[in-house]
C-alpha positions, 0 to 999 in steps of 0.5 A, a space after each residue: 196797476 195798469 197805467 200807473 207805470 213812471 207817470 208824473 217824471 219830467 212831465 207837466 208844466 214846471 212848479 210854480 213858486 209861491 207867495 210869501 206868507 206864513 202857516 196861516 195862510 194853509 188853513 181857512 180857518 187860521 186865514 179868516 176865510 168863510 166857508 165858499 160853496 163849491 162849484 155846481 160840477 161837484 153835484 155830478 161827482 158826488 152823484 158819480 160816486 154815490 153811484 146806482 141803487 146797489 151802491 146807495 144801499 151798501 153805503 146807507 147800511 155801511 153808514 149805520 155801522 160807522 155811525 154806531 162804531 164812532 159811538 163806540 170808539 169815542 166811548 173808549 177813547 174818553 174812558 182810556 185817553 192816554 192808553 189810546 196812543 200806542 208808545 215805542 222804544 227805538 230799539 224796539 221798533 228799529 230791531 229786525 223782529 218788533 212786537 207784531 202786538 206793539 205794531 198792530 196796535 200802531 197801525 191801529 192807532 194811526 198815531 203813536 210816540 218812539 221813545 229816545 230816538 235821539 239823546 236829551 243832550 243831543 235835542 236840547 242841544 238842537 234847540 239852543 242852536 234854533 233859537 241862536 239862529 232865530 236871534 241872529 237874523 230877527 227878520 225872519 217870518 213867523 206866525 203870528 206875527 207879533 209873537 213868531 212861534 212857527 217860523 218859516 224856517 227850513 235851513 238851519 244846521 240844526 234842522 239838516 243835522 235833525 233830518 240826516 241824522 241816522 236814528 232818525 232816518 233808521 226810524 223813517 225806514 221802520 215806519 215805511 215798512 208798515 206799509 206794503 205794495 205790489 212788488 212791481 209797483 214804482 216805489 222804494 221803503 227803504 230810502 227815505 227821502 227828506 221833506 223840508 219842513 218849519 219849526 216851532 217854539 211855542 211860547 208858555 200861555 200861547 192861546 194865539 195858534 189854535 189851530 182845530 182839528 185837520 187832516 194833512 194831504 189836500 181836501 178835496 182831492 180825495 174825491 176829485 182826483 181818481 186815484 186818490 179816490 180809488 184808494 177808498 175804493 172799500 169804503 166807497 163801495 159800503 164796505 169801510 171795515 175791509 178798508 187798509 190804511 197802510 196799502 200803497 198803489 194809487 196812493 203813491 201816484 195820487 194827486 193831493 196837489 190839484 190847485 196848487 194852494 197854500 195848503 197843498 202838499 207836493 209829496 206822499 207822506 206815510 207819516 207826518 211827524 215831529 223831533 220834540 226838543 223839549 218835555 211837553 205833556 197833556 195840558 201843555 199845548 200838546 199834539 192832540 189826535 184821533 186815535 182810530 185811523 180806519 174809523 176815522 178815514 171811514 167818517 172822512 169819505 163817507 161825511 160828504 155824501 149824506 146830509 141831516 134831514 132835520 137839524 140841531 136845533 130841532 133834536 136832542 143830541 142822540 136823535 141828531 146823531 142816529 143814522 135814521 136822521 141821515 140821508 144820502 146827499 146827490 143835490 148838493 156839491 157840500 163837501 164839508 170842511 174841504 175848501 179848494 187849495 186848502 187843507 181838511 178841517 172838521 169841527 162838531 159842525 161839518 163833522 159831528 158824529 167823531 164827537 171832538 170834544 171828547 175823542 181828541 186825545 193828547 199825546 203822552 208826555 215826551 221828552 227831549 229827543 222823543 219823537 210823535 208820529 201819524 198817519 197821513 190821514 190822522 185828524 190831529 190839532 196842530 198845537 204842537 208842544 214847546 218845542 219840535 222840528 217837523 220831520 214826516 216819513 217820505 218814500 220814494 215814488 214818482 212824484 216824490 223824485 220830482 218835489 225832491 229835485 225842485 227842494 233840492 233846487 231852493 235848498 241851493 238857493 236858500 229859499 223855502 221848499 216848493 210847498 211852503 211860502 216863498 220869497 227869498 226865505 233864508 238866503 241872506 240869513 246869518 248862520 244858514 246850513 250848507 250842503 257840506 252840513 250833511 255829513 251822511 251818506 243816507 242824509 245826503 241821498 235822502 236831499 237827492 245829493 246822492 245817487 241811489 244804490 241798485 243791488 240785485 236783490 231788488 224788487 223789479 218796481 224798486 229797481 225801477 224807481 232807484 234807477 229813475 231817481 
């Protein structure tokens, strides 16, 4: 895409540190923070994009088809649950010839479990260690604070052994490969990259992390931002059913990061995810998710642009909902459920025709070893299970060198990585993982301790990207 080319590497001002804190500080809802309008020039860009007479009747009728496909699909969600999120063996989606059923499926889904990427002994034996070198230095930060579950943790041994580890970056690259770009476009799917990311233990009976429904990837930056918002250019444009989840051109050059808040993110992730290290199933403090990724996207960028002309209050239910009691919105800058610096929330509030209360699905059971997955614009709970290191799928693209080479930096450092609360972090912990911990070739190129490979066979785009890292 024209203009694209290197943009973001060794350019813009340096990245800034962050405040010491902890995961509730990413979302408002955790943080205590009410709801804010948004700045009056937020009126002129949603009039921008709503656009002339032909767009607002494209978008109006694609929003009668939305509306009348999210009823739908909350139907089949409540009727199938757990059948709704699609499951895989390692084996199989690692092979060279995966089911094209099973990955359709996947990507239709948005969210899914790999069954046995690692062994039971192995992710047992990962959590033992988690919790010995929580117990060794009992100063660590955690939330909440008087019954630490989500530690700001990210140098253990047990979590460089967990990121490095070769099955589960085979499945990173698996993962990576769903998604397609122009062969000239500055990107890699096949060299992972490692994003430092917490831990977390959850307590039996935990009812203090509640943390609701939310979208990981910035908030308002999906419209502000014209790249990212020309990744929805389909369901801009009324036509939300051609929309493709799994395309990467201005997403991978996209700023997700415009105010540089706690609930920022410095990197493109294709897939957030979690290692389980324990057996945790529906009912026990599981991830829940949203099982529809282009519906769900759809809803997403469509929401800000129309409001209700009568409320709640005044309708049954069905009336509220019907598309004939939705109107564009060109007056206001609501864009609901997207706070500045923040990450996406929804709730039956600002997002009522998804129906959480009953299109939210639990994971299936996982066991020690398994691993759950979704797409970065997945509505997911961030509950968690027991037990689970946070390990998204990273590729190579140009912002991406730039955060791994600032992480790189803490990492040496001990202290966290560029997108998470700062301080001294894990500097003077007992027990700290070093770079002699990463014992693989990939797991130490993945933390940019390693030059890229440049073979001929490459793609001129991922030549281009390789050489560059």
């Amino acid at each position: 895409m024209p203009g694209m080319g290197m943009m973001g590497l060794g350019a813009g001002a340096p990245r800034q540190a962050r405040s010491e804190g902890d995961i509730s500080s990413v979302f408002a809802s955790l943080s205590g923070e009410e709801a804010k309008p948004l700045p009056p020039r937020f009126i002129d860009l949603k009039r921008q994009i709503i656009g002339d007479e032909a767009n607002q009747r494209a978008l109006t009728d694609s929003w009668v088809r939305l509306c009348d496909r999210l009823g739908q699909a909350g139907e089949e969600i409540e009727r199938k649950k757990q059948d709704c999120i699609p499951q895989i063996a390692y084996e199989e989606l690692t092979s060279p010839s995966p089911s094209t059923s099973t990955l359709s499926a996947l990507k239709r889904a948005g969210s899914f479990v790999v069954r046995g990427v690692v062994d039971e002994e192995t992710a047992t034996g990962w959590l033992k260690g988690c919790e010995k070198y929580i117990g060794d230095n009992p100063q660590v930060r955690g939330f909440p604070k008087d019954d630490k579950q989500v530690f700001e943790l990210y140098w253990s041994k047990t979590q460089l052994a967990a990121r490095s580890h070769p099955r589960s970056l085979a499945v990173q690259r698996s993962l990576l490969t769903l998604f397609t770009h122009p062969p000239d476009f500055p990107i890699s799917l096949t060299t992972p990259l490692t994003y430092a990311d917490r831990l977390r233990i959850r307590h039996p009976g935990d009812a203090q992390f509640a943390l609701g429904p939310h979208m990981d990837g910035g908030s308002i930056e999906r419209w502000e931002d014209p790249m990212y918002r020309a990744v929805y250019k389909d369901i801009l444009n009324g036509n939300w059913e051609a929309f493709d989840a799994y395309t990467i051109g201005e997403r991978g050059v996209a700023k997700q990061n415009l105010y540089d808040g706690p609930g920022s993110c410095g990197v493109f992730r294709a897939f957030q995810g979690w290692t389980s290290m324990s057996e945790t199933g529906p009912g026990e403090g599981t991830l829940r998710v949203y099982p529809f990724i282009r519906e769900l996207t759809a809803y997403t960028i469509l929401r800000p642009l129309f409001r209700e002309k009568e409320s709640r209050a005044s309708l049954t239910y069905e009336q509220y909902l019907d598309p004939s009691n939705w109107v564009l919105d060109p007056t206001t800058s609501a864009f609901p459920g997207s706070p500045l610096a923040r990450s996406q929330e929804f709730n039956d509030v600002t997002h009522p025709h998804l129906a959480l209360n009953r299109s939210m699905v639990s994971m299936p059971t996982v066991k020690p070893g398994d691993q759950a997955w979704w797409h970065c614009e997945s509505v997911h709970n961030g509950t968690g299970p027991s037990a689970v290191l946070y390990i998204p799928a990273v590729p190579l693209t140009p912002s991406n060198i730039e955060y791994i080479k600032d992480q790189r930096s803490t990492f040496f450092e001990g202290r966290p990585g560029p997108d998470f609360p700062g301080g001294e972090g894990e500097a003077h912990f007992v027990g700290k993982g070093v770079e002699g911990d990463i014992l693989s070739k990939e797991g130490r190129r993945a933390m940019g301790l390693e030059p890229f490979e440049i073979t001929a066979d490459l793609s001129s785009g991922e030549k281009s990207i390789r050489q560059k890292a």
